[in-house]
C-alpha positions as CSV (number, residue, x, y, z in Angstrom):
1,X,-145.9,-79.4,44.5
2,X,-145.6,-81.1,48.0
3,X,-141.6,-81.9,48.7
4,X,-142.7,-85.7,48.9
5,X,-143.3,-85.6,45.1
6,X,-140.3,-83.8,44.3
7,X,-137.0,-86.1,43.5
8,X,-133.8,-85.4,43.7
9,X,-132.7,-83.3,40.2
10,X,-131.0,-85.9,38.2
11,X,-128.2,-84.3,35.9
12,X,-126.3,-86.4,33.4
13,X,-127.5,-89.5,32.6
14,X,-125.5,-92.3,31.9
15,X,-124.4,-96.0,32.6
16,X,-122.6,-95.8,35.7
17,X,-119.4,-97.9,35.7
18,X,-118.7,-101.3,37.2
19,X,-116.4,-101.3,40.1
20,X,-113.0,-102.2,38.8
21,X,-111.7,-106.0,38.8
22,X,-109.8,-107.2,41.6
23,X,-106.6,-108.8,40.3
24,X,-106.4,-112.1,42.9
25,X,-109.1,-113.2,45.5
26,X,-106.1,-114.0,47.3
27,X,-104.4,-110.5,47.5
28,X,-107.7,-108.8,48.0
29,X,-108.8,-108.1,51.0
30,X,-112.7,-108.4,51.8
31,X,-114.8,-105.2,51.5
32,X,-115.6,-103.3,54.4
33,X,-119.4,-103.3,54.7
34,X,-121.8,-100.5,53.6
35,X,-123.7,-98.6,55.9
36,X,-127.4,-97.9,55.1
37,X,-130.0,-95.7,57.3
38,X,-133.6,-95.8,57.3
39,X,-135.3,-92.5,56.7
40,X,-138.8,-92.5,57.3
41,X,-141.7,-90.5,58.5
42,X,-145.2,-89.7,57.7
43,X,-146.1,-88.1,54.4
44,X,-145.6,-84.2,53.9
45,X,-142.7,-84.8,57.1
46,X,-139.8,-83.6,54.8
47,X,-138.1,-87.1,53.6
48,X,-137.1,-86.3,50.4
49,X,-136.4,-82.4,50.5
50,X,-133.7,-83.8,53.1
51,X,-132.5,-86.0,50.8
52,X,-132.3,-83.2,48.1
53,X,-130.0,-81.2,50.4
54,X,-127.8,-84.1,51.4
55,X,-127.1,-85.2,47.6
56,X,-126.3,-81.3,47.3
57,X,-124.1,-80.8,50.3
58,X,-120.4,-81.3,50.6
59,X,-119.6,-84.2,52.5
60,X,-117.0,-86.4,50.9
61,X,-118.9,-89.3,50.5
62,X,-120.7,-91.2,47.9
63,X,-124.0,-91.8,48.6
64,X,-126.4,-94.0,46.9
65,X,-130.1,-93.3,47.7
66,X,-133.1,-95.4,47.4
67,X,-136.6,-93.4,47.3
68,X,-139.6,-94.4,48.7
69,X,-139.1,-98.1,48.7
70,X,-142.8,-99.8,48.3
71,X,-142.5,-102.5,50.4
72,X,-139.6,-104.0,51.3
73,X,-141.2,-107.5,52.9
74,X,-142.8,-108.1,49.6
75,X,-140.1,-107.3,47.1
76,X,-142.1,-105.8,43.8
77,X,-140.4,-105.9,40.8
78,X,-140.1,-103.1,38.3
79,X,-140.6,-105.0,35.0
80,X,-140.2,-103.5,31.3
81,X,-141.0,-105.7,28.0
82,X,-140.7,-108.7,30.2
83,X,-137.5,-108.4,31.8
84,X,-136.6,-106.6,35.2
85,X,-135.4,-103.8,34.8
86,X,-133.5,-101.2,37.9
87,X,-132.3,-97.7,36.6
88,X,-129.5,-95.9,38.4
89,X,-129.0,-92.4,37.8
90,X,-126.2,-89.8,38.4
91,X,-126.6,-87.2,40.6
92,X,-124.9,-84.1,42.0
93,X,-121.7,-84.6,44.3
94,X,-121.3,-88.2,42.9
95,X,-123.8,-89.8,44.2
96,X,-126.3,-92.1,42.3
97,X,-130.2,-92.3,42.9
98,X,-132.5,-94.8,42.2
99,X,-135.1,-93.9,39.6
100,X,-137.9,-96.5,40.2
101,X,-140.4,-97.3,42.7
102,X,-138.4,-100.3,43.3
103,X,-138.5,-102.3,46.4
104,X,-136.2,-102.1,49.3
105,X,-134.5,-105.4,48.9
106,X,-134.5,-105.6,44.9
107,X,-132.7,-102.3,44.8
108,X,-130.5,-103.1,47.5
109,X,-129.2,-106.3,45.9
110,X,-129.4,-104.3,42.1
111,X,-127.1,-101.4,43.9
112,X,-124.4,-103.9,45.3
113,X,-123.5,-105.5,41.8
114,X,-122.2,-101.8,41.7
115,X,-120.0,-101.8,45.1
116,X,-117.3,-99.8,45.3
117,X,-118.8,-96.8,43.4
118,X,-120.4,-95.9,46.9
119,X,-120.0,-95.6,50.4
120,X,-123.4,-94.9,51.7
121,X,-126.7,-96.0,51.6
122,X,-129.8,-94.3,52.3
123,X,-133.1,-95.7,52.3
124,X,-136.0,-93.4,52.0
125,X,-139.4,-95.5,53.4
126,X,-143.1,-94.2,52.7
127,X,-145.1,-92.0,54.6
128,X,-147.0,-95.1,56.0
129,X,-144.2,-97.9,56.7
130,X,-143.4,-99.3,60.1
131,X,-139.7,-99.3,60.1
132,X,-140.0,-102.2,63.2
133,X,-140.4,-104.3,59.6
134,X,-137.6,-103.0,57.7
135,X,-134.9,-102.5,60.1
136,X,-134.4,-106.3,61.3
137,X,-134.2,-107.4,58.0
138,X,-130.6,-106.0,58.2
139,X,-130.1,-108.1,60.3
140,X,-132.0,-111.4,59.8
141,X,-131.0,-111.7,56.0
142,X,-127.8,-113.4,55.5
143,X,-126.9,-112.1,52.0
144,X,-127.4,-108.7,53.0
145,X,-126.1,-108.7,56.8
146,X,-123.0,-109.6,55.4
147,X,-122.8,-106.5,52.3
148,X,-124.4,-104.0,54.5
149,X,-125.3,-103.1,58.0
150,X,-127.9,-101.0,59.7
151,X,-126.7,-97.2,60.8
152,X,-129.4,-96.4,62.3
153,X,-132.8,-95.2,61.5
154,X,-133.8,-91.4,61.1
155,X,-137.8,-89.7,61.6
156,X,-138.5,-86.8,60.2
157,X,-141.6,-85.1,62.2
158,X,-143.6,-82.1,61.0
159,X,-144.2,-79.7,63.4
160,X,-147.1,-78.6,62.5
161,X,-149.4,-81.9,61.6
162,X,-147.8,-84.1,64.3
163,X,-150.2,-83.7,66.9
164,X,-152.9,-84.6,64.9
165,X,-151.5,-87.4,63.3
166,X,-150.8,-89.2,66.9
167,X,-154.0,-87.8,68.3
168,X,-156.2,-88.2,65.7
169,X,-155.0,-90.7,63.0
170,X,-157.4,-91.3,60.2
171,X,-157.8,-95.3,59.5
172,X,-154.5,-95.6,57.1
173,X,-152.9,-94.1,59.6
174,X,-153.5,-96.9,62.8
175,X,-151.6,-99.5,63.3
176,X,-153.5,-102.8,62.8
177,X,-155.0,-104.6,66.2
178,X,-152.8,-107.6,65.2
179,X,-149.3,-107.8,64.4
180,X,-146.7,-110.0,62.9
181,X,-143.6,-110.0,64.5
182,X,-139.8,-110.6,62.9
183,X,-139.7,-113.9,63.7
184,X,-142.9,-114.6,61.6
185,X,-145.5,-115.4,64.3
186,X,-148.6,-113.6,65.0
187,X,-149.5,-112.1,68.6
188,X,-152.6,-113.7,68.9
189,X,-153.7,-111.0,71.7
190,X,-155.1,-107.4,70.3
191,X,-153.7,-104.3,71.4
192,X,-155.7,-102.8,73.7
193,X,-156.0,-98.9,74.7
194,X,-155.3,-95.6,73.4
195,X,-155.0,-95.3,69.7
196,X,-151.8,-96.2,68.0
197,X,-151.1,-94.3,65.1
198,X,-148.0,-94.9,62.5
199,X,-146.5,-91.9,64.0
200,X,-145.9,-93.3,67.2
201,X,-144.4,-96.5,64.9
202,X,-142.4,-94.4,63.4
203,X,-141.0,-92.2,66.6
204,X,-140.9,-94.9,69.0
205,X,-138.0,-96.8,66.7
206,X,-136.3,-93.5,65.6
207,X,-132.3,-93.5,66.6
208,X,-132.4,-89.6,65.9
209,X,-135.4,-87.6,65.2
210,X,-135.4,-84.5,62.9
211,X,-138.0,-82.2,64.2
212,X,-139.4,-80.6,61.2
213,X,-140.9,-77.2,60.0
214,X,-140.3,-75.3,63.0
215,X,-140.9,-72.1,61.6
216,X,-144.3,-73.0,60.8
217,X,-145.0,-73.1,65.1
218,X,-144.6,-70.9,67.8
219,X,-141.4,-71.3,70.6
220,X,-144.7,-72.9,72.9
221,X,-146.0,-74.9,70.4
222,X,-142.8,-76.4,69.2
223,X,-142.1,-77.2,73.3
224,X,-144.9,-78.7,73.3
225,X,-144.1,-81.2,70.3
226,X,-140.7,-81.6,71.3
227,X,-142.3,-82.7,75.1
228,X,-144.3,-85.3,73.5
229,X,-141.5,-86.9,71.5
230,X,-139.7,-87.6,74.4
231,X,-142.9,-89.1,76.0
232,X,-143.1,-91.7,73.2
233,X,-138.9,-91.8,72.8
234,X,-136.7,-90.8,75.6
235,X,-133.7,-92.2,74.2
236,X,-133.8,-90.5,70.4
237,X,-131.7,-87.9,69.7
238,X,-133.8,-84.6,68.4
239,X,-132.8,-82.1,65.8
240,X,-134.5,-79.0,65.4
241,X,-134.8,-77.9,61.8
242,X,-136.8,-76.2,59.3
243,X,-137.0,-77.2,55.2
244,X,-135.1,-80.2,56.0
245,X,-132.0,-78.4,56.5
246,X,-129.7,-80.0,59.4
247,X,-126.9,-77.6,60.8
248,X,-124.7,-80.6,59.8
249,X,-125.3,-84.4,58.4
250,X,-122.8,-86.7,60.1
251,X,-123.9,-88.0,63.2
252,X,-127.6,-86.3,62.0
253,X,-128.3,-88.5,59.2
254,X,-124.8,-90.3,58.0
255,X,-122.1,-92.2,60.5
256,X,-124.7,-92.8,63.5
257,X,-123.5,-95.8,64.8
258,X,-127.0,-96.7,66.8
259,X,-126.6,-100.3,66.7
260,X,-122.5,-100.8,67.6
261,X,-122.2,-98.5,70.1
262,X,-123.7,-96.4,72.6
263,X,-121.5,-93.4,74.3
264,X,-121.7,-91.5,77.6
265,X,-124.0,-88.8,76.5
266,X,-126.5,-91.9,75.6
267,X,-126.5,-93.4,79.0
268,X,-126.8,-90.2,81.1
269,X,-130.0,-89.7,78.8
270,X,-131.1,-92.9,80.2
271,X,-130.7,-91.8,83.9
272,X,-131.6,-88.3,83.9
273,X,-135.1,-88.9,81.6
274,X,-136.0,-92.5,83.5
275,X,-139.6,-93.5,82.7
276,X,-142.0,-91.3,80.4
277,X,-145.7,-91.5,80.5
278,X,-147.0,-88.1,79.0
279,X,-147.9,-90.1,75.9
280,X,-150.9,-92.9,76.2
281,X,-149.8,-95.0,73.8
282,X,-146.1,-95.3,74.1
283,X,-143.6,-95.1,76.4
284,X,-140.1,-95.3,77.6
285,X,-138.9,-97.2,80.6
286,X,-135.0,-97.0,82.2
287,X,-133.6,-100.0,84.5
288,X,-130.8,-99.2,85.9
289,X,-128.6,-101.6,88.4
290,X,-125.4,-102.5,89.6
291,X,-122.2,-103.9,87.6
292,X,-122.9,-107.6,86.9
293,X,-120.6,-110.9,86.7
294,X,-119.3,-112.4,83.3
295,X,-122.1,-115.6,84.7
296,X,-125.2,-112.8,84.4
297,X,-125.0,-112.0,81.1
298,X,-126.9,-115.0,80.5
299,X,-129.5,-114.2,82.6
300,X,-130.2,-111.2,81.1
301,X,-130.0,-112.6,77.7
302,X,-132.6,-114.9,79.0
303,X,-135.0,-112.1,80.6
304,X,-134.6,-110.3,76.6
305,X,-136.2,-113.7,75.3
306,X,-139.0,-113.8,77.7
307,X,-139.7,-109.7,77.0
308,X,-139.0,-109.4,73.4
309,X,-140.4,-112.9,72.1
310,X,-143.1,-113.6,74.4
311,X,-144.1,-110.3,75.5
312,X,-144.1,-110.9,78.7
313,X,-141.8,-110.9,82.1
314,X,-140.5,-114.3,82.8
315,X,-142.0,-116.1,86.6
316,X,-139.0,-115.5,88.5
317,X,-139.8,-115.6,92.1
318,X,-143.5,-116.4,94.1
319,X,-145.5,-113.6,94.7
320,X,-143.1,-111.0,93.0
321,X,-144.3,-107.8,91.6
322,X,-147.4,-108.5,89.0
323,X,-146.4,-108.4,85.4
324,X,-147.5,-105.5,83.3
325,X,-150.1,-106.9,80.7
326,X,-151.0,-107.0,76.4
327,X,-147.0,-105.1,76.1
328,X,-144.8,-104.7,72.8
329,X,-141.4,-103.8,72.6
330,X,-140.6,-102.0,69.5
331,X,-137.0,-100.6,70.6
332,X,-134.4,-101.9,73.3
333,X,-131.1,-100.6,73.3
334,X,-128.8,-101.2,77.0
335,X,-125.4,-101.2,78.3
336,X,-123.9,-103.9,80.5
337,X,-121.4,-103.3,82.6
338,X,-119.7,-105.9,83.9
339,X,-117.5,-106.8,87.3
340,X,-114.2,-108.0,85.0
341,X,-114.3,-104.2,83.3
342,X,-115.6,-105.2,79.7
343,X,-118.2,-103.9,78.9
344,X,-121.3,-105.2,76.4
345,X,-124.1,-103.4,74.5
346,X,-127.6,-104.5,73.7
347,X,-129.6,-103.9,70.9
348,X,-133.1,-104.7,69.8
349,X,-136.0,-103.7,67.2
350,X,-139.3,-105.8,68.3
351,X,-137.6,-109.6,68.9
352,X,-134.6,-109.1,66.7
353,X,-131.8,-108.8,69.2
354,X,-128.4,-109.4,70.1
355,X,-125.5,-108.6,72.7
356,X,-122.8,-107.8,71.7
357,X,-118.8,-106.8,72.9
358,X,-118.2,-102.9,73.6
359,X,-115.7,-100.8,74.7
360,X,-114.7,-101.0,78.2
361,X,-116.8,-97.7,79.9
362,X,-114.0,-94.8,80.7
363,X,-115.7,-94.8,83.9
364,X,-115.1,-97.3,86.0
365,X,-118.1,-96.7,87.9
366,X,-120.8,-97.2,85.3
367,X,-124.1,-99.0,86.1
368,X,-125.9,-101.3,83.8
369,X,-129.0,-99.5,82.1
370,X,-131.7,-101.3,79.9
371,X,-133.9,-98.7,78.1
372,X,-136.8,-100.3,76.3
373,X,-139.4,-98.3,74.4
374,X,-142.8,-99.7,73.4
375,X,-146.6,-100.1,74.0
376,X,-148.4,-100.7,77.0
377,X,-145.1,-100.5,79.1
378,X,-147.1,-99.6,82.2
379,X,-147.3,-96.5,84.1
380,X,-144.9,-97.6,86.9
381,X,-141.4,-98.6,86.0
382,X,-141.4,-100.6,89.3
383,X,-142.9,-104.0,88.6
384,X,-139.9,-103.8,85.9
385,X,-137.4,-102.9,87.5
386,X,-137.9,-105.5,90.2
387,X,-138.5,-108.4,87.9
388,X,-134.9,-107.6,86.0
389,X,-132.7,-107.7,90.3
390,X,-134.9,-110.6,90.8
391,X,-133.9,-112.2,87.4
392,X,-130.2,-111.4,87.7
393,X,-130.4,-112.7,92.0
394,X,-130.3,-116.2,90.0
395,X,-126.9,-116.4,90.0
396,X,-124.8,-115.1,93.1
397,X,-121.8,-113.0,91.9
């Protein structure tokens, strides 16, 4: 039986218990919100073996797990005699597992009526979702953004099939001509150029990548996957593992922190891996400048909008370096370092974005760096590079 079709073993069933009662609105203090991460990659990758092991593993938390969520735009509904109907079931290590096909968002919000008997969610996607759909939802939804926030989201790659599956995808596995973005409006333009495949999709917005069924492929061979990773994702972290077995699952799988901060480790992966073009169809670009003034952060809030919305790099100055054409972000994350010593973050998944407050850098001579991750970047970072000074020259520090 392929792992994909093997759930985690469920062991005594029973009606899990409602969180306890607060005694006073007043003298309790609001929860704390949940942390959920994406786990996705292509079918036969290794999702739900590693979700197997997790449940299995001792890790002090309690982890509640939703499998292979159908679609989590469209919410489906599992329905039985009529009514709705959302099993939870017991598993090892006190963690609880969702029985049903159910949807992403109708489990979600069925799981919360039980907060406080967990701690963590995972989300297990299909082999063929695009997690540029799911992720922002986390963000964009105000009933969820404010029960649960995004941890970051995980790809497992196989080894063995991932070369064909970005070289040769069959026609399930391309990505349609046209797309709908976050914000609900349709590019109008079709994406031109090498084939993309839902395995670049699904690399290209990965936070950490788990790098699958190595013993299935020679030192070379693996090398040679690994090295086209990093062509399509720079700035994901890579795991090298076989059967789904991590050598450990915080800061692998649980307790990423991808979207509230980014440390020193990040940033030098920024500088030292700059732009990658060894892939056609995606690539990774690094912009790297000077500390800015407090006045410049709106510029370069302003430069996101142009990039991430419109697709395109705003008209700063006559005659300035020409714009790279028919380009789609699907991951942005940056640091900003600014003149006063503060310090913000940026982070982005197609046009959902925001900037937000950091820590202040431990070194006081950090540099601002933008990495941004998507299609058609160009096979020069310079045009880039040169539009972000020329935006940021609008104000004079």
């Amino acid at each position: 039986m392929d792992d994909e079709d093997a759930p985690p073993q469920l062991v005594d069933v029973s009606q899990l218990p409602d969180p306890a009662p607060s005694t006073s609105e007043d003298d309790t203090p609001a929860q704390a919100r949940v942390p959920i991460t994406l786990v996705t990659g292509y079918l036969g990758a290794g999702k739900t073996t590693l979700l197997n092991y997790i449940l299995t593993e001792k890790h002090g938390k309690k982890i509640a797990v939703i499998m292979n969520a159908t679609d989590i735009e469209k919410p489906l509904t599992v329905n039985q005699d009529g009514q709705e109907v959302t099993e939870w079931m017991e598993v090892g290590n006190g963690c609880i597992c969702c029985s049903v096909k159910d949807s992403g968002v109708m489990a979600i919000e069925s799981l919360m009526a039980r907060r406080g008997t967990f701690d963590y969610i995972l989300l297990e996607t299909t082999g063929l979702a695009d997690p540029g759909n799911i992720a922002p939802i986390f963000w964009v939804d105000d009933n969820l953004g404010s029960s649960i926030y995004l941890d970051g989201i995980v790809t497992l790659v196989d080894a063995k099939n991932i070369l064909h599956l970005l070289d040769a995808p069959t026609a399930e596995e391309t990505v349609s001509n046209h797309s709908n973005n976050d914000s609900g409006h349709e590019h109008k333009h079709e994406h031109k150029g090498p084939v993309l495949s839902m395995a670049h999709m699904q690399i290209s917005h990965a936070d950490v990548i788990i790098l699958n069924k190595a013993d299935l492929v020679s030192p070379a061979e693996l090398q040679h996957v690994r090295d086209r990773i990093v062509a399509i994702n720079s700035a994901a972290r890579i795991h090298v593992t076989d059967h789904s077995k991590t050598p450990q699952i915080e800061g692998v799988v649980l307790d990423l922190h991808a979207y509230d901060h980014l440390d020193a480790e990040t940033v030098d992966l920024f500088a030292q891996r700059g732009h990658s073009h060894l892939d056609p169809a995606i690539s990774t670009i690094a912009l790297t400048v000077p500390q800015i003034s407090p006045a410049q952060v709106s510029l370069v809030d302003e430069w996101l909008r142009s990039v991430l919305w419109d697709s395109k790099l705003p008209a700063i100055v006559p005659g300035g370096a020409p714009s790279p054409k028919d380009f789609e972000i699907h991951r942005l994350k940056g640091i900003l370092a600014i003149e006063d010593g503060t310090t913000r973050i940026i982070q982005a998944v197609r046009d959902v974005f925001e900037i937000r407050d950091a820590e202040p850098a431990e070194d006081s001579n950090t540099q601002c760096k933008i990495v941004l991750i998507g299609r058609g970047l160009g096979a020069d970072a310079l045009p880039w590079q040169r539009n972000f000074e020329d935006c940021l020259k609008r104000v004079q520090k």
